[in-house]
Structures are given as structure tokens and as C-alpha cells.
MDTraj code that builds the backbone (N, CA, C; nanometers):
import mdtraj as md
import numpy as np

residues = "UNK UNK UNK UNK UNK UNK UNK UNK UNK UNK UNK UNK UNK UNK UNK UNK UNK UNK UNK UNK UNK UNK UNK UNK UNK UNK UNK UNK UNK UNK UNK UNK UNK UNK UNK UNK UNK UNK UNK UNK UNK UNK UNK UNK UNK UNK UNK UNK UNK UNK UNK UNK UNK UNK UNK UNK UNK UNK UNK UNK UNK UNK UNK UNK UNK UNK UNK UNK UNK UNK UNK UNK UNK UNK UNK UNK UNK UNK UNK UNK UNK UNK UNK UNK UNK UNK UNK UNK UNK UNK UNK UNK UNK UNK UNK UNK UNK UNK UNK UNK UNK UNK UNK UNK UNK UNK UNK UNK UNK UNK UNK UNK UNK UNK UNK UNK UNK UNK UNK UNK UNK UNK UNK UNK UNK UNK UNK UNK UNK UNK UNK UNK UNK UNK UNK UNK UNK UNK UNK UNK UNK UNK UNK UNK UNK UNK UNK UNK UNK UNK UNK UNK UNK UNK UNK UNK UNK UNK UNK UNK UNK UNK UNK UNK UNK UNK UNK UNK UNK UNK UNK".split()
xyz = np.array([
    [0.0838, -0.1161, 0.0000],
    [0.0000, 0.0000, 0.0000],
    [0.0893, 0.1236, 0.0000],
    [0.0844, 0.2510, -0.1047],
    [0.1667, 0.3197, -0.0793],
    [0.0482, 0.4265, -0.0123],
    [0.1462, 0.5187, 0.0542],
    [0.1025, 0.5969, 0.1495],
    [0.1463, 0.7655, 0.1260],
    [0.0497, 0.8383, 0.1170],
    [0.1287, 0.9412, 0.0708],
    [0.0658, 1.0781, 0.1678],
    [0.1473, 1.1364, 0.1752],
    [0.1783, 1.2118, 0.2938],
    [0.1532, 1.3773, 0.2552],
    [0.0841, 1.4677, 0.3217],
    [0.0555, 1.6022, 0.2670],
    [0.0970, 1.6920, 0.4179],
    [0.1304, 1.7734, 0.3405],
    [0.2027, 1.8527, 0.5034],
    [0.0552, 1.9470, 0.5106],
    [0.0336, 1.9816, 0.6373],
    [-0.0610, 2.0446, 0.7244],
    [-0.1256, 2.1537, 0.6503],
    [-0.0010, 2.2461, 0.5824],
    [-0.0320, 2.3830, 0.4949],
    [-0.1479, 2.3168, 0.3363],
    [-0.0699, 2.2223, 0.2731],
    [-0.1480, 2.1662, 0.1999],
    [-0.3031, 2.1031, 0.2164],
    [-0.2821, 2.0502, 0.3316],
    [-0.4213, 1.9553, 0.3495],
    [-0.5024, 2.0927, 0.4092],
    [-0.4681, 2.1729, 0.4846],
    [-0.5776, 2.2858, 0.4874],
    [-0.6430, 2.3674, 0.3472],
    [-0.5715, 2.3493, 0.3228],
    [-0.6051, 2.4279, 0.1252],
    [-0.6854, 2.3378, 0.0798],
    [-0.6668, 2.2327, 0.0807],
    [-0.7524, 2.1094, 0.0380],
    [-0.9082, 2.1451, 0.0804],
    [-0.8971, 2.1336, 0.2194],
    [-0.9941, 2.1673, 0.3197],
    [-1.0924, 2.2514, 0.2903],
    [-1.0093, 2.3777, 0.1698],
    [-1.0718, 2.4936, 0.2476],
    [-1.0412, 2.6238, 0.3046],
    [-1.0001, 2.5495, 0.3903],
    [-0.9348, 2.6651, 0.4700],
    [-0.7686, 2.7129, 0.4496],
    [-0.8097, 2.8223, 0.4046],
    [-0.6198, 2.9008, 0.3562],
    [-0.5063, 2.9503, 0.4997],
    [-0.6039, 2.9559, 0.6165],
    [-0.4914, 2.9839, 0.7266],
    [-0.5259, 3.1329, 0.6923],
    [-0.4230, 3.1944, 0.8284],
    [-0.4208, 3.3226, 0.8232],
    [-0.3346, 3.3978, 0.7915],
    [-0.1906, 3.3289, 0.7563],
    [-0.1172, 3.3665, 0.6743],
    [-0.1564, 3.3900, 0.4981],
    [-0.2515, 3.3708, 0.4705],
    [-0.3381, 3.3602, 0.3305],
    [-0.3214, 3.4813, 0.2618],
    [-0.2819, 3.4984, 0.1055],
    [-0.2911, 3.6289, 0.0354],
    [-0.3641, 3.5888, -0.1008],
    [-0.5230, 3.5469, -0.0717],
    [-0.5457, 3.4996, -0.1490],
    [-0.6294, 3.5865, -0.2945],
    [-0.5970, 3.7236, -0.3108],
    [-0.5839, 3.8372, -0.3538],
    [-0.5298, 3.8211, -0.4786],
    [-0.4135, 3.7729, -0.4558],
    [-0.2933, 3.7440, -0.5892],
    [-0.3937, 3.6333, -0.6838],
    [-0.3738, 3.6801, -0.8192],
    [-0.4082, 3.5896, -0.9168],
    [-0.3217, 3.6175, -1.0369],
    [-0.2913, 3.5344, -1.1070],
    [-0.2324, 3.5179, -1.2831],
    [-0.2578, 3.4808, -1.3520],
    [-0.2531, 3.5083, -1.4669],
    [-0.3351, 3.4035, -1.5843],
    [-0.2213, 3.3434, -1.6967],
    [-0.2072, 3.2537, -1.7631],
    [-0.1460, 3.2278, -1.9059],
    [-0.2663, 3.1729, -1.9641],
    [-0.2545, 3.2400, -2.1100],
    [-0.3657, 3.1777, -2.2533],
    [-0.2182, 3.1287, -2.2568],
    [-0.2578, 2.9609, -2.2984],
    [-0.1409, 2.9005, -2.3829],
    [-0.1615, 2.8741, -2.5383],
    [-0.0885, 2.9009, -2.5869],
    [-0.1216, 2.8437, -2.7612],
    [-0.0585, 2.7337, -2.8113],
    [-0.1216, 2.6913, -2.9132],
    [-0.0521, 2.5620, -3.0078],
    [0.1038, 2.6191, -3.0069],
    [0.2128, 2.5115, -2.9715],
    [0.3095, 2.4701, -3.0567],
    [0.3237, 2.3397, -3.0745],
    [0.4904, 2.3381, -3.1894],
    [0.5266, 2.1912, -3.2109],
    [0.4059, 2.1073, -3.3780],
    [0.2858, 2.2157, -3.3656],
    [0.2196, 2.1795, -3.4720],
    [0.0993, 2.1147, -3.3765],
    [0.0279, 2.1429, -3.2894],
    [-0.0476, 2.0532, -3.2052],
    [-0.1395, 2.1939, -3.2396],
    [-0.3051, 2.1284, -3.1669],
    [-0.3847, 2.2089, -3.1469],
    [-0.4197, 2.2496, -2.9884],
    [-0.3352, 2.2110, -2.9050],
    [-0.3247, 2.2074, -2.7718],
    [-0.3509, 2.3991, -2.7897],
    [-0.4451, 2.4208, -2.6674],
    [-0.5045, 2.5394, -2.6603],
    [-0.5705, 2.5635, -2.4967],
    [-0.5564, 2.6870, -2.4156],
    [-0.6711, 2.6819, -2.3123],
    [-0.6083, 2.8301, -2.2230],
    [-0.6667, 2.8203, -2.0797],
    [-0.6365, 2.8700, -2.0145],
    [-0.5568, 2.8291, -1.8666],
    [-0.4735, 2.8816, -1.8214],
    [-0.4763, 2.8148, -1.6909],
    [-0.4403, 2.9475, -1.5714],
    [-0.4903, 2.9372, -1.4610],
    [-0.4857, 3.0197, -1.3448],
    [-0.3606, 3.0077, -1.2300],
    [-0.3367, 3.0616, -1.1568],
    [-0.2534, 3.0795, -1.0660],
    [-0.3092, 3.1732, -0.9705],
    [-0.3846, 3.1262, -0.8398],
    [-0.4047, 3.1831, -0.7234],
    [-0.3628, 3.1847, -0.5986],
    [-0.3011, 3.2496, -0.5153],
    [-0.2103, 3.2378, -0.4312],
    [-0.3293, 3.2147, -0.3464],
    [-0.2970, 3.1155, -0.2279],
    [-0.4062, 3.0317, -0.1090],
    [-0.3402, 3.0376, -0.0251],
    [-0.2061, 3.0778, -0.0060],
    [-0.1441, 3.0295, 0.1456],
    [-0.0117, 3.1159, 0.1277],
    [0.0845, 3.1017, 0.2711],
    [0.1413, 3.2063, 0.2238],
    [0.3006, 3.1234, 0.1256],
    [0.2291, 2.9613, 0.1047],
    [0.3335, 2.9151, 0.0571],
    [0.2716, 2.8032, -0.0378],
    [0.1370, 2.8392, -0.0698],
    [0.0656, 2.7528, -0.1894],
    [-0.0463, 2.8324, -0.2664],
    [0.0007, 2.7612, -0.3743],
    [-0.1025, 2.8375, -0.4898],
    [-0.1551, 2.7072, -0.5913],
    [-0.2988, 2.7763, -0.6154],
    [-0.3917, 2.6792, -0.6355],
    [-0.3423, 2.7092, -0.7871],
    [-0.3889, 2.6012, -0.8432],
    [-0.4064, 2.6113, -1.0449],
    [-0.5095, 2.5259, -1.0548],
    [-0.5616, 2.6122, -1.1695],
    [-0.7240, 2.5732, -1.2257],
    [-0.6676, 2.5882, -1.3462],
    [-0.7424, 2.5185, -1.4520],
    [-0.7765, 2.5824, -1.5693],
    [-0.8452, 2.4620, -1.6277],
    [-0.8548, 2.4781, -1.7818],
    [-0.9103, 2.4281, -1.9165],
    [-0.8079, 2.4064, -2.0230],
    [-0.7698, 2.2911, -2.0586],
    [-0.7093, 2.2654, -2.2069],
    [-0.7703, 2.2020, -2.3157],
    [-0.7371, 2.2255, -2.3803],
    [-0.8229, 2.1111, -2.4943],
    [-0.7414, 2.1262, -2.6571],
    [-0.7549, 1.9668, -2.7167],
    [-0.6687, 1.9763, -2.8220],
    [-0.5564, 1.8700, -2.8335],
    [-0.5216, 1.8197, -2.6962],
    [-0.4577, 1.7090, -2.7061],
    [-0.5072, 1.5559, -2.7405],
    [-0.4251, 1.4704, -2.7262],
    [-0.4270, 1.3092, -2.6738],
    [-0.4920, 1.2768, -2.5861],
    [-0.5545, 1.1662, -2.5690],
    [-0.6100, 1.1400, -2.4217],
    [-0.4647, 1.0778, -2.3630],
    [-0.4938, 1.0976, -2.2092],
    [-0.4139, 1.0537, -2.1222],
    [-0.2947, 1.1658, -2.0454],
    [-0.2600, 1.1466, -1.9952],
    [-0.1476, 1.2045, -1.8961],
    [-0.0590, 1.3077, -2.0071],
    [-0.0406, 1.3662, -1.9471],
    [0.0373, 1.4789, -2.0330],
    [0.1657, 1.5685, -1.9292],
    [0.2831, 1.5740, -1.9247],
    [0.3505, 1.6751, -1.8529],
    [0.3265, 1.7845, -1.8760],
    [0.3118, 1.8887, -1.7140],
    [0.2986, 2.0080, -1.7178],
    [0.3552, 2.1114, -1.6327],
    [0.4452, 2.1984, -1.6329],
    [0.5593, 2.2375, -1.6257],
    [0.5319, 2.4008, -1.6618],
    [0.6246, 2.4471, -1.5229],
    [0.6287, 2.5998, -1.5262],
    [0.7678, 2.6218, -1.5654],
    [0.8291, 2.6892, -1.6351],
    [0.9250, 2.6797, -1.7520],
    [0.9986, 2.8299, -1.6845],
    [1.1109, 2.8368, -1.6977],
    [1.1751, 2.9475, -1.6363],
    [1.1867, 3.1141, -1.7332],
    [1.1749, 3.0865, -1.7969],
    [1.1551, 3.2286, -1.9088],
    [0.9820, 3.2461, -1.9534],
    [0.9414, 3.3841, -1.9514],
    [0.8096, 3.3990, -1.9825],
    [0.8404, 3.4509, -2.1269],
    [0.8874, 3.3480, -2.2315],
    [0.9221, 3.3485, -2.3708],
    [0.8536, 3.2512, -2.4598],
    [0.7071, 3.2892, -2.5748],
    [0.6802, 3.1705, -2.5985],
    [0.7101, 3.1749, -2.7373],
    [0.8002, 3.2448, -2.7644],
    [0.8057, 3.2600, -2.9414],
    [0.8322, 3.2168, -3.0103],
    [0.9608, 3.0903, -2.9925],
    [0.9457, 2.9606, -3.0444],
    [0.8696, 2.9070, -3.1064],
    [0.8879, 2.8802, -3.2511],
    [0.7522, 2.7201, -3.3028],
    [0.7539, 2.6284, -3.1915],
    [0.8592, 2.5793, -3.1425],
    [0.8885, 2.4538, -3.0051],
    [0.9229, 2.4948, -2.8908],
    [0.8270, 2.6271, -2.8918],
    [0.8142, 2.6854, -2.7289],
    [0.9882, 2.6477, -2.6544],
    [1.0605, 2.5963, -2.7196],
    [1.1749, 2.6144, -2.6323],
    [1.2385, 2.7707, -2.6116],
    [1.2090, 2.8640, -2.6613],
    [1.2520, 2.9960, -2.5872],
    [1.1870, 2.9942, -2.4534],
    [1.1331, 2.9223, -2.3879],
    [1.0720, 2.9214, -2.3083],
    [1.1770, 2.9039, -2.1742],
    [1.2975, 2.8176, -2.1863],
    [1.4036, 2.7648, -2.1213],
    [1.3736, 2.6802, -2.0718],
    [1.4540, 2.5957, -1.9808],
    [1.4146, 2.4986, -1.8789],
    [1.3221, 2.4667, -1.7849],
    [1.2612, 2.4011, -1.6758],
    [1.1549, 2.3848, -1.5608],
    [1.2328, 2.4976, -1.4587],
    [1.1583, 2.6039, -1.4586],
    [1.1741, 2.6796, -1.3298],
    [1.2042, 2.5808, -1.1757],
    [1.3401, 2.6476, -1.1686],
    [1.4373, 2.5624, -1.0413],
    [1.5420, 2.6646, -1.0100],
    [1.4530, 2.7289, -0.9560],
    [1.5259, 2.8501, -0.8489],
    [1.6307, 2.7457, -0.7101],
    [1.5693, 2.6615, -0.6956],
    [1.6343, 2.5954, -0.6037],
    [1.7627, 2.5133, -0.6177],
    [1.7863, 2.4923, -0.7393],
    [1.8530, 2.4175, -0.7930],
    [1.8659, 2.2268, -0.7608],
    [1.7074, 2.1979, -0.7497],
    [1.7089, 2.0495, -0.7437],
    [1.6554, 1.9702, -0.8514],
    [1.6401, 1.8227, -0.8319],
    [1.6258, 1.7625, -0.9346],
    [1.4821, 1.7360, -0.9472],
    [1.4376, 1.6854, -1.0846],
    [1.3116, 1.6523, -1.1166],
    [1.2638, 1.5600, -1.0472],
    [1.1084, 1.5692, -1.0233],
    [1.0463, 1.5097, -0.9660],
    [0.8393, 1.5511, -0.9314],
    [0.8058, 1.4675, -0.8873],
    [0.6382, 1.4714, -0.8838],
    [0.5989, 1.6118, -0.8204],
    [0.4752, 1.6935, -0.8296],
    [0.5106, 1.8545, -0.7429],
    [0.4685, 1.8234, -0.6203],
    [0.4551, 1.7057, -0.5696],
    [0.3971, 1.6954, -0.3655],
    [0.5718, 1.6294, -0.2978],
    [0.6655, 1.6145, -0.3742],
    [0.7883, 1.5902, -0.3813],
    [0.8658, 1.6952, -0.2752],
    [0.9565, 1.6492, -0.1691],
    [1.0618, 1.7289, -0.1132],
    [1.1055, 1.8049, -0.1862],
    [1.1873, 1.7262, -0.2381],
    [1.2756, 1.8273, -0.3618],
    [1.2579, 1.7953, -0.5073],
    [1.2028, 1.8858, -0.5762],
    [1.1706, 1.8870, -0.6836],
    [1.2128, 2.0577, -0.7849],
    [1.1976, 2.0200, -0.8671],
    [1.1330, 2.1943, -0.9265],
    [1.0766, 2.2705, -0.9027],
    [1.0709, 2.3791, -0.8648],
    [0.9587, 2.4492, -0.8038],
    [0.8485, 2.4369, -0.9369],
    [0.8959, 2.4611, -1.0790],
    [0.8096, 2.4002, -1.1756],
    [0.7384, 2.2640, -1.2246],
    [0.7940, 2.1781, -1.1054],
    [0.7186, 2.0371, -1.1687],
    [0.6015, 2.0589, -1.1524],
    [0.4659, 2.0530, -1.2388],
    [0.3200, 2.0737, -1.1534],
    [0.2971, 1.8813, -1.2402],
    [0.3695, 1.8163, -1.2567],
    [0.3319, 1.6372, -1.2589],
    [0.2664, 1.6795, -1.3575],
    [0.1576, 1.5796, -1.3910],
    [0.0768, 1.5664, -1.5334],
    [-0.0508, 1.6230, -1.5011],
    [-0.1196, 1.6312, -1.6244],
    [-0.2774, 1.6764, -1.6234],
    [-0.3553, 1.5690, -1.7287],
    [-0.4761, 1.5635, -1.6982],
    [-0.5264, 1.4536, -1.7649],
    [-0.5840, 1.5031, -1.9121],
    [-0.6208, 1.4073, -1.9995],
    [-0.7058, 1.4464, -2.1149],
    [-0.8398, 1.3541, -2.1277],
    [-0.8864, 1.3702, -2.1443],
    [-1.0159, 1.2979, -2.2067],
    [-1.0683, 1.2242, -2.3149],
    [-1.0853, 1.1331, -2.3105],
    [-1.1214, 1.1045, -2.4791],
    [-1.1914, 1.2482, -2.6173],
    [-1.2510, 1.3214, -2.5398],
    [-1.2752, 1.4385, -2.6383],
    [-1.1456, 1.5763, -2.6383],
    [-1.0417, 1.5078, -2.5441],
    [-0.8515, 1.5714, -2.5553],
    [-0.9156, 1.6609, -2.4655],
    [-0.9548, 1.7080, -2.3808],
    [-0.9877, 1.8260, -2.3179],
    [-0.9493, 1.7929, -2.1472],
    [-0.8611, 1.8646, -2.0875],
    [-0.8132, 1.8381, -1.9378],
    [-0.9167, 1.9479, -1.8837],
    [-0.9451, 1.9300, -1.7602],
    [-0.9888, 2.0693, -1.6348],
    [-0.9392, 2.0156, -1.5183],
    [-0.8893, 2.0526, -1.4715],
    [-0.7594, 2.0546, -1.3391],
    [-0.7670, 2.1647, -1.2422],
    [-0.7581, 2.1413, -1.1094],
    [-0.7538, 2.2378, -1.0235],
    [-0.7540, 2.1971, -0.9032],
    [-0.5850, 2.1981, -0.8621],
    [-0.5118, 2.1624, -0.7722],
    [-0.4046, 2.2487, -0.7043],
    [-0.3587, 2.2532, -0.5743],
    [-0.2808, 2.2990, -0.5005],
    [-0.1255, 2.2547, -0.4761],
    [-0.0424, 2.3475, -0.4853],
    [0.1157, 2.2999, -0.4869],
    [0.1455, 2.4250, -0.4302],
    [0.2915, 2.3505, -0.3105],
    [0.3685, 2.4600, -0.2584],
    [0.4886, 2.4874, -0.3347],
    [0.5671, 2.6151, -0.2673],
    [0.7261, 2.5780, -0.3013],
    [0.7161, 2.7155, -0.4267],
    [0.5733, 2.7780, -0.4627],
    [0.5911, 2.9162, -0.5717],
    [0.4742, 2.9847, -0.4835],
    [0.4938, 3.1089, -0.5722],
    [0.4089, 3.2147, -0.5328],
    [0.3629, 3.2794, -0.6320],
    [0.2419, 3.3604, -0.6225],
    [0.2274, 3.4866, -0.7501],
    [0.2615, 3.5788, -0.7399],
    [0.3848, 3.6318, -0.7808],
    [0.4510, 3.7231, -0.7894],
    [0.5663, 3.7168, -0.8504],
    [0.6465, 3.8461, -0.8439],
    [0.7420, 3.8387, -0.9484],
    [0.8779, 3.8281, -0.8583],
    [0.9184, 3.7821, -0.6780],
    [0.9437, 3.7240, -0.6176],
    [1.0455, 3.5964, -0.6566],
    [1.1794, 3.5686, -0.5913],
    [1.2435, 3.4303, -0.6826],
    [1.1988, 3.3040, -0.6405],
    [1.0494, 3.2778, -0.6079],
    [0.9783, 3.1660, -0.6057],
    [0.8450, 3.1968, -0.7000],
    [0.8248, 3.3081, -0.7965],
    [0.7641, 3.3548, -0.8240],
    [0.7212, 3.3418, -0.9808],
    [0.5980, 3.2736, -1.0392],
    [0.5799, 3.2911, -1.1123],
    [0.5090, 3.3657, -1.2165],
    [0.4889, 3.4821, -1.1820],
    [0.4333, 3.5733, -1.2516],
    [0.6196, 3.5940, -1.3856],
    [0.5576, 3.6171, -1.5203],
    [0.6851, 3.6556, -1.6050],
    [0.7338, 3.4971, -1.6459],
    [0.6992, 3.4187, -1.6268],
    [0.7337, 3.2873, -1.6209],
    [0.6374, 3.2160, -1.7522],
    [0.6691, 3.0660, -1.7662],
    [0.5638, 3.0186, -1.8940],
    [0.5172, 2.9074, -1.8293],
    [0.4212, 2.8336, -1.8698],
    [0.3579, 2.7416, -1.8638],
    [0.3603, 2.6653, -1.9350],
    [0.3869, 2.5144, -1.9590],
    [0.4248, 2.4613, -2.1258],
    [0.3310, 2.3120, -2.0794],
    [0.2838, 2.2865, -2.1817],
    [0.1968, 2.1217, -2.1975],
    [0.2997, 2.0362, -2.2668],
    [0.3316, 1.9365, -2.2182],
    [0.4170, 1.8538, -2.3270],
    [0.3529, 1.7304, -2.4044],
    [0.3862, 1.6290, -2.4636],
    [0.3441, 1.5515, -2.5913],
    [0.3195, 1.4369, -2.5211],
    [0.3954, 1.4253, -2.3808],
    [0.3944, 1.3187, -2.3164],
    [0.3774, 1.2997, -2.1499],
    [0.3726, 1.2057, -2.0893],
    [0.3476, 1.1985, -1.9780],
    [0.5006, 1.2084, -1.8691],
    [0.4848, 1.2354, -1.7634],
    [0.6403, 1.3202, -1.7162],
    [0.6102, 1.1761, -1.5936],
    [0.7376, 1.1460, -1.6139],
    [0.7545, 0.9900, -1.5316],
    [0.8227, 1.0561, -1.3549],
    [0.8202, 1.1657, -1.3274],
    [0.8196, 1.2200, -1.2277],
    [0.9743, 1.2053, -1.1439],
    [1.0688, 1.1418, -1.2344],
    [1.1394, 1.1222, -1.2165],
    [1.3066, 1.1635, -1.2703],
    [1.2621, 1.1884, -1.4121],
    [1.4009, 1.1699, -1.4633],
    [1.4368, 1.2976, -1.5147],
    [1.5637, 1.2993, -1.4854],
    [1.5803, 1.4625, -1.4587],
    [1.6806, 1.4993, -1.6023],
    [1.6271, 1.6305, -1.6789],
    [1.5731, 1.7048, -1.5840],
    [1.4209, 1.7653, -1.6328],
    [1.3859, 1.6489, -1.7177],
    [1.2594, 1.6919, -1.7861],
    [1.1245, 1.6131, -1.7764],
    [1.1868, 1.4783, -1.6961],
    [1.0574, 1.3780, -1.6769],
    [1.0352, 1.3301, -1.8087],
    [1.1048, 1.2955, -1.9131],
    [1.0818, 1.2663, -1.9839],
    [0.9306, 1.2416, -2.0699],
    [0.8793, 1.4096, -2.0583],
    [0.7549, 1.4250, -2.1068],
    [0.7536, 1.4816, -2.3033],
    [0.8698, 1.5030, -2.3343],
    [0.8451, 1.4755, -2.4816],
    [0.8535, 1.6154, -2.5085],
    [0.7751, 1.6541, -2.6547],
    [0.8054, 1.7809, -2.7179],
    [0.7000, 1.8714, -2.6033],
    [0.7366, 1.9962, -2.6759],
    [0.6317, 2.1500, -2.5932],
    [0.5160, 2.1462, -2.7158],
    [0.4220, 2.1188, -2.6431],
    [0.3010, 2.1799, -2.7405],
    [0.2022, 2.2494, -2.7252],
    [0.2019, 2.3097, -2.5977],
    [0.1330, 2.4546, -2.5723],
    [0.2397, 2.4950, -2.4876],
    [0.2138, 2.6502, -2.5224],
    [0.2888, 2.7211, -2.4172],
    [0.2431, 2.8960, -2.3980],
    [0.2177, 2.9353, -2.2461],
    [0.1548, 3.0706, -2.2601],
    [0.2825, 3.1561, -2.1535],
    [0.2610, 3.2864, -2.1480],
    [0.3020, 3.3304, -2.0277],
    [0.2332, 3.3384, -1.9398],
    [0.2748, 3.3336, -1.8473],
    [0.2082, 3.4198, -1.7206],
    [0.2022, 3.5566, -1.6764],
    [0.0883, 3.5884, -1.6515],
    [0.0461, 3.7465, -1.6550],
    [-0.0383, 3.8002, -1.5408],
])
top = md.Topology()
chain = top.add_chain()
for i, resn in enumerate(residues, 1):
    res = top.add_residue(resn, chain, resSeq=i)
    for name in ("N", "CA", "C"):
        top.add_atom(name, md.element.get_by_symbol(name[0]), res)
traj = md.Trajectory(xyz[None], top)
């Protein structure tokens, strides 16, 4: 049986309840667009809930069904056909890849998002370790990228999730 473990700050967000350290005020947005030649398309949110977690919501649609890597990218550059102006997984910390409920990870790993048989994800989940702002845990100025494939949560330093095929800034 594996067992998986949420620290106190998290499971209150879960809950509900943001604590009173909460600035839940802060919000961001990225529209991501097709790259790579995909029709991958949507929105996704960034709301600060805690004074050390921020929720993400959004809508994609346009992909594959199934698991997809999704990744806050260290440059808010999407001009690339292959969204690689985008740079690497935001890792202010300088650790290795891994799942986003992970010790040490990326501050950009956000793990996978699902698709649907009609390709369309809606997601909206809580992760620590960033903030909204422009702050060096901060992703405001930053990108958001969908990849081609599913991110094995492991292998560094990309999770081996495949090409970029959406990618927006954050704003």
C-alpha cells in the first residue's frame, strides 16, 4: 500500500481553509497556444491560497487522451515554433526533477494533467514551493508549457515528457 503524505499547509487548502497567513488576492493568468504543430489550446490560473501555496485551475483542450507533462518553464518566452525559448523547468532551487507533492523537486514540476477522450483536461489543484509574484519563487513573467507526453516524475531534468506543445506566459 503506498502511502502518501501532505504537510498540514497543503491539506488545509484542500480543506478549504487558507490559514491566516493567506494572500489569497494574488491571481495570474497564461492563454497558452498551439506549438510543435499541435492544437493544444486553453487557459490556466494561478491563485495564491497560502502564504506558501497556490492553487491552479484551468481548461485545455486539443490534445491526446491521457497524462500529459505540465511544467512551469523558467523564461516567460513563448516565441518559439517549439516553445523552447521558453528555457528549462523553473528551479530557483537548484534540485532535481520530480512529482510537485515531492521534497525536492522543481519548483516548476506541476506532474501531469489529464485528457479525455474528447482531448480536453480541467484541473484544479494545489502545490507549494511558488508564489504569484514576481518574487524568486515567483511565477508571474514565467511560462507554462503542456508537453506531448506523460512526465515519469522522475528523470531529470525533464521527466521525460516529450516535445512542448502549448505554451503561454504568465500574466
Amino acid at each position: 500500500m503506498k502511502r502518501i503524505v501532505i504537510s498540514a499547509a497543503l491539506a488545509g487548502i484542500a480543506a478549504g481553509c487558507a490559514g491566516p497567513a493567506a494572500h489569497q488576492d494574488a491571481t495570474a493568468t497564461a492563454v497558452l497556444e498551439p506549438r510543435s504543430g499541435s492544437n493544444v489550446r486553453g487557459t490556466v490560473t494561478f491563485t495564491q491560497a497560502g502564504a506558501d501555496i497556490v492553487r491552479v485551475s484551468g481548461e485545455l483542450s486539443g490534445h491526446t487522451k491521457g497524462p500529459k507533462g505540465f511544467h512551469i518553464h523558467e523564461k516567460g518566452d513563448c516565441s518559439d515554433a517549439q516553445a523552447m525559448s521558453a528555457g528549462g523547468h523553473f528551479n530557483p532551487g537548484g534540485h532535481k526533477h520530480g512529482g510537485p507533492y515531492e521534497p525536492q523537486r522543481h519548483a516548476g514540476d506541476l506532474g501531469n494533467i489529464n485528457f479525455n477522450d474528447q482531448g480536453v483536461a480541467k484541473f484544479n489543484f494545489v502545490v507549494g514551493g511558488i508564489s504569484v509574484s514576481s518574487k524568486a519563487d515567483g511565477v508571474i513573467g514565467r511560462s507554462v508549457v503542456v508537453h506531448a507526453a506523460a512526465d515519469d516524475l522522475k528523470t531529470d531534468p525533464t521527466g521525460n515528457s516529450g516535445g512542448r506543445v502549448a505554451c503561454g506566459v504568465i500574466r
